[in-house]
C-alpha positions in Angstrom: 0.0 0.0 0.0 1.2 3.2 -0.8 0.8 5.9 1.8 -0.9 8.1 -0.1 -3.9 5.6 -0.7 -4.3 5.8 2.9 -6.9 9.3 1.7 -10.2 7.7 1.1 -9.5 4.9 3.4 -11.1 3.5 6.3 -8.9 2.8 9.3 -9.1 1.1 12.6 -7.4 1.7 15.5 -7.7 -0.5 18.6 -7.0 0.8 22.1 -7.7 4.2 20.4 -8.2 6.1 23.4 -4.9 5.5 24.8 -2.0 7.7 24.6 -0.6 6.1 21.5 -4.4 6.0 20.0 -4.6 9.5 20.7 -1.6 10.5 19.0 -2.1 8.8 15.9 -6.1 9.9 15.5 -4.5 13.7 15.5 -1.9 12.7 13.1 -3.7 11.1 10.9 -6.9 13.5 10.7 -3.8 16.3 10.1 -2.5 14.4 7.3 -4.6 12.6 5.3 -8.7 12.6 4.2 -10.0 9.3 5.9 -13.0 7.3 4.3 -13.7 6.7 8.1 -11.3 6.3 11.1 -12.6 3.7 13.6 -11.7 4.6 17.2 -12.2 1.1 18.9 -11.5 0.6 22.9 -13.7 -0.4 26.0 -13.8 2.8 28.0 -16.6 4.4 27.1 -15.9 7.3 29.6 -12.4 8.0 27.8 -14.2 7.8 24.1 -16.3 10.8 25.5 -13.4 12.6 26.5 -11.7 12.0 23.8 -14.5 12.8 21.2 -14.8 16.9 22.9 -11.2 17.1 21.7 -11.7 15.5 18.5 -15.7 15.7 18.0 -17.4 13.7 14.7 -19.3 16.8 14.3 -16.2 18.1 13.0 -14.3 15.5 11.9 -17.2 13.6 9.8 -14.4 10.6 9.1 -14.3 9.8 13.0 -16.1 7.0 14.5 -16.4 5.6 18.2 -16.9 2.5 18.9 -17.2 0.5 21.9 -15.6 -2.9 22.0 -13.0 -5.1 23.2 -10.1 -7.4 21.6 -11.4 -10.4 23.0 -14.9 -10.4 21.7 -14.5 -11.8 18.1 -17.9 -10.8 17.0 -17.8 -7.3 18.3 -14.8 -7.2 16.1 -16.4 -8.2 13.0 -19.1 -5.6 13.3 -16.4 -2.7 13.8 -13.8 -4.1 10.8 -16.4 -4.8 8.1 -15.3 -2.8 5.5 -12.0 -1.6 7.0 -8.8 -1.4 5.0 -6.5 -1.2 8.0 -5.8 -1.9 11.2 -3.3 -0.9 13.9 -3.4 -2.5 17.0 -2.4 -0.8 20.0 -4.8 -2.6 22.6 -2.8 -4.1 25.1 -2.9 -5.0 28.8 0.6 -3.4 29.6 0.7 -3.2 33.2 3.8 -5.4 34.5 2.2 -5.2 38.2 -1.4 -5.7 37.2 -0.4 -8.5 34.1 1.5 -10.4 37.2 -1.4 -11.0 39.8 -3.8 -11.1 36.9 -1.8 -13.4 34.2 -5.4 -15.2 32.6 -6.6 -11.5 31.8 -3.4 -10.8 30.0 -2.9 -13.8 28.1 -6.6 -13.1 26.9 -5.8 -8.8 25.8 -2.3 -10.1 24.6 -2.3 -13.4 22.6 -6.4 -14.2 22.1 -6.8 -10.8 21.3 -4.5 -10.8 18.8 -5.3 -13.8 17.4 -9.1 -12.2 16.7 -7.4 -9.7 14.9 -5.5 -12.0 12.7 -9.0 -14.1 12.1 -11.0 -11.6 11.6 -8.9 -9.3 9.3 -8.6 -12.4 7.4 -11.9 -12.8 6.9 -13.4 -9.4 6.1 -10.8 -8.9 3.5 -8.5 -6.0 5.7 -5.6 -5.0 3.4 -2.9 -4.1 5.8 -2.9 -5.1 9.7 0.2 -3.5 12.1 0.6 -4.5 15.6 2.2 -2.3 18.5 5.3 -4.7 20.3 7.7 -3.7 22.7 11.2 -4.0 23.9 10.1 -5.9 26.6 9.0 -8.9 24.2 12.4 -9.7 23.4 14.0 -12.2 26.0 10.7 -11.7 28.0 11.3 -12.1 32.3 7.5 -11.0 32.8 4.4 -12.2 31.6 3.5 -8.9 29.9 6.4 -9.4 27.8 5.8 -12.9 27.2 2.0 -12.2 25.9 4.0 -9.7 23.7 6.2 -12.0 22.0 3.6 -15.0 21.7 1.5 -11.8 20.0 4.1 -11.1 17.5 4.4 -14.8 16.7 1.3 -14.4 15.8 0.9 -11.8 13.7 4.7 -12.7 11.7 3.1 -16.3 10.9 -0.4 -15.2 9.7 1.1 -14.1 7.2 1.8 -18.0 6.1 -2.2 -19.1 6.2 -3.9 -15.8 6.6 -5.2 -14.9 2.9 -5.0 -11.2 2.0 -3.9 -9.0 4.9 -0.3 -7.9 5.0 1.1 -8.6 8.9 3.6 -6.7 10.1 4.8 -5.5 13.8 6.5 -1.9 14.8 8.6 -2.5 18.3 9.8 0.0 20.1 10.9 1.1 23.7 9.6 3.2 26.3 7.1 5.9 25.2 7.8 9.6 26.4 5.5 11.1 28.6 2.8 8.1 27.8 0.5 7.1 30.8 1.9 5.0 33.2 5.7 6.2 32.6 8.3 7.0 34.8 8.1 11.0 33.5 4.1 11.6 35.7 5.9 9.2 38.4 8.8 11.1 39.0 7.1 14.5 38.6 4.8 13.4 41.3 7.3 12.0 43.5 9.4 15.3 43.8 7.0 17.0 45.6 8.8 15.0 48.6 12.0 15.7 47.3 13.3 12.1 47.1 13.2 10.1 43.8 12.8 6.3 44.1 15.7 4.7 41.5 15.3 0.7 41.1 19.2 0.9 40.0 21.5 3.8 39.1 22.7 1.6 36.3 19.4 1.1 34.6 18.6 2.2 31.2 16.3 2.6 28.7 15.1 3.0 25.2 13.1 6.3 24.8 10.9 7.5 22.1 8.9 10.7 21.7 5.2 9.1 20.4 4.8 11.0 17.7 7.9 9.1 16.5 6.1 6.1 17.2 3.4 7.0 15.3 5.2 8.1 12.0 6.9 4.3 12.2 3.5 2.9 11.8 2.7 5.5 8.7 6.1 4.1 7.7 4.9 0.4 8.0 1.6 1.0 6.2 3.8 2.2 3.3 6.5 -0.4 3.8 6.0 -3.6 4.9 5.2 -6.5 2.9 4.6 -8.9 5.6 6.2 -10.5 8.2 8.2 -7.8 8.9 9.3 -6.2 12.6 10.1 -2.6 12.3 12.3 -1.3 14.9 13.6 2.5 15.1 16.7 3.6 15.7 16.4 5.4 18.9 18.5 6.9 21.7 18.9 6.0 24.7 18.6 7.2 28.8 19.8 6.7 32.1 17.2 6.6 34.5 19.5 8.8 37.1 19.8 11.7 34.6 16.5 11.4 33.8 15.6 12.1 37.4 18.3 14.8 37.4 16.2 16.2 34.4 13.2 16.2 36.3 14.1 17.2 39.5 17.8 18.5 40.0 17.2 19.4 43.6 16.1 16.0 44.7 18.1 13.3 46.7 18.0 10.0 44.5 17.0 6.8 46.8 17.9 3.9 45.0 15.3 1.1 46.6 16.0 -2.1 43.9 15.2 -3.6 41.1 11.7 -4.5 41.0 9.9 -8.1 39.7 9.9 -8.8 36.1 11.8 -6.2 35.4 15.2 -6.2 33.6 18.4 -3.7 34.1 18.5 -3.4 30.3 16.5 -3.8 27.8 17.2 -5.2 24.2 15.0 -4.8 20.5 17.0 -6.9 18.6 19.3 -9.9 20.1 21.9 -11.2 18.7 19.8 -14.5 17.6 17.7 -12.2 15.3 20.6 -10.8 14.2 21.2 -13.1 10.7 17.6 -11.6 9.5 18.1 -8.0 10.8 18.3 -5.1 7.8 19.5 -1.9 8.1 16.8 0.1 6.3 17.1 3.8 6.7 16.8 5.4 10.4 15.6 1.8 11.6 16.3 -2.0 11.4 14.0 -4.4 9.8 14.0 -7.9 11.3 12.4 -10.5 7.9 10.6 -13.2 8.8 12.5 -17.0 9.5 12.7 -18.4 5.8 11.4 -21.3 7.5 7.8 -20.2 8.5 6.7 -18.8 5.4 8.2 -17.6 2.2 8.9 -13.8 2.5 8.2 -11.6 -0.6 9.5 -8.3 0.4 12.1 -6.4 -1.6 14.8 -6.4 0.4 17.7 -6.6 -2.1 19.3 -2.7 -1.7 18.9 -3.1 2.2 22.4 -3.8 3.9 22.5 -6.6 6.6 23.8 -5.7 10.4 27.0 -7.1 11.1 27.2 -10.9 12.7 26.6 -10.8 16.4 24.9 -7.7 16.3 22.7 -6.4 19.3 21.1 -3.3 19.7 20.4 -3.2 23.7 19.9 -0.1 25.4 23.3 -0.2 27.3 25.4 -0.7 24.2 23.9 2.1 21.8 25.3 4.8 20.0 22.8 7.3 20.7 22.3 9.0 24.2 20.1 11.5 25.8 22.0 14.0 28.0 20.0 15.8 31.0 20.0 18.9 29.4 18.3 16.8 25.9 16.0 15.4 28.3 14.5 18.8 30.2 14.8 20.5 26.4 12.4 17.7 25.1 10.1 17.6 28.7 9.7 21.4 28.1 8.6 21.4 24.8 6.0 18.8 25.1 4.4 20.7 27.9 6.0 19.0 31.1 6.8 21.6 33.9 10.2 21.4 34.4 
């Protein structure tokens, strides 16, 4: 698909009224002239407050819709004539995925797997799924559910006729809810920051990155393809000293399920990882399906290769950090 066929389009996005769901709605009502776009999550509460920023009345492409991942026929009413879908519902909670594992396994990986079905059978064109950094060498169960998702979407593309699968994995979201950013800015009202580990690290995006690497992948991907950005990467202590300077750093330990690193592409991956302009594309095992994208001009990583978020090239300084905080809004 061409990106500029995305005009005249219809397009679904599940977990729209998330921060990721947001983003992309604005993006794409800014950018292009929508058939319909499908905004399709289980809050109903959120879908009001999210339709008096963006109201149909004004934007006569936008639609609301009430349903949830797990309820195949719901599902089928809100994709029929849909060209694509991205899929950003997730249960992402480490904490809550944890002490709640069945309800996560049933977001995560059955959720996922109505998407696949039923893309498949209403004729969908082009189908990308949100990943994460965290499904790659998984320690918790959210990650786990992550990479049994992606699993699932790479290998539909082997017996599910006519969508194109792809996945866009990425690291942490800046400023998204639930991140450390709201956390911290609460927690220096007592002037002491809680650090897991001075040595921890971490990818960092800004979302509306996130969101132009799905565009990207609606242009791109052929099927079976994960996308992953190259992006830089943070300490968590100057992230804190970004935030707030004047606070006294408490390091309390690392907590369950969660990893001093993180990695997007292991070294294991490494034999099917392209480098493909600002990102890497990881192709689909040979051995799962026969891959048909053009991949003949892109140049392969070197052997061994692992882009982990303690051995990148990239890094955010404190002074990048409370630049970037500042101009998305955050009172620094």
């Amino acid at each position: 698909m061409n990106l500029d066929s995305l005009s005249g389009k219809s397009v679904l996005v599940t977990g729209g009224t998330g921060s990721f769901g947001k983003k992309f709605v604005k993006m794409a009502l800014e950018r292009y002239q929508l058939d319909r776009l499908i905004v399709f999550s289980r809050d109903e509460l959120k879908q009001f407050e999210m339709a008096q920023e963006f109201p149909p009345e004004k934007y006569d492409c936008l639609r609301y819709f009430i349903g949830d991942v797990r309820d195949k026929e719901r599902l089928y009413r809100a994709c029929r004539g849909v060209d694509c879908i991205v899929h950003a519902a997730a249960m992402k909670q480490v904490p809550a995925s944890e002490y709640n594992p069945t309800e996560a396994i049933k977001t995560n990986i059955y959720g996922a797997q109505n998407i696949i079905n039923v893309a498949s059978d209403l004729g969908v064109q082009n189908v990308v799924a949100l990943s994460t950094d965290k499904a790659v060498s998984p320690i918790n169960l959210y990650g786990a559910t992550k990479l049994a998702s992606d699993k699932l979407f790479i290998a539909a593309n082997a017996f599910a006729r006519g969508p194109k699968y792809s996945v866009v994995r990425y690291g942490n979201v800046m400023g998204s809810r639930g991140s450390v950013i709201p956390y911290f800015m609460k927690k220096r009202e007592g002037g002491v920051l809680p650090i897991t580990d001075p040595r921890m690290t971490r990818f960092w995006i800004a979302l509306d990155k996130g969101v132009e690497m799905v565009f990207s992948a609606l242009d791109n991907a052929a099927g079976g393809e994960i996308f992953v950005p190259k992006i830089p990467s943070m300490r968590v202590t100057d992230l804190a000293k970004a935030i707030a300077p004047d606070c006294r750093q408490e390091v309390v330990g690392i907590r369950p399920g969660e990893k001093l690193h993180e990695c997007m592409i292991p070294k294991e991956e490494s034999r099917n990882t392209m480098v493909s302009g600002d990102g890497y594309v990881v192709l689909p095992d040979t051995g799962v399906f026969a891959y048909s994208g053009a991949t003949a001009h892109l140049k392969p990583v070197a052997e061994e290769f692992e882009y982990s978020s303690d051995n990148n090239e990239e890094w955010i300084s404190v002074e990048e950090l409370r630049s970037t905080l500042v101009e998305q809004g955050w009172d620094i």
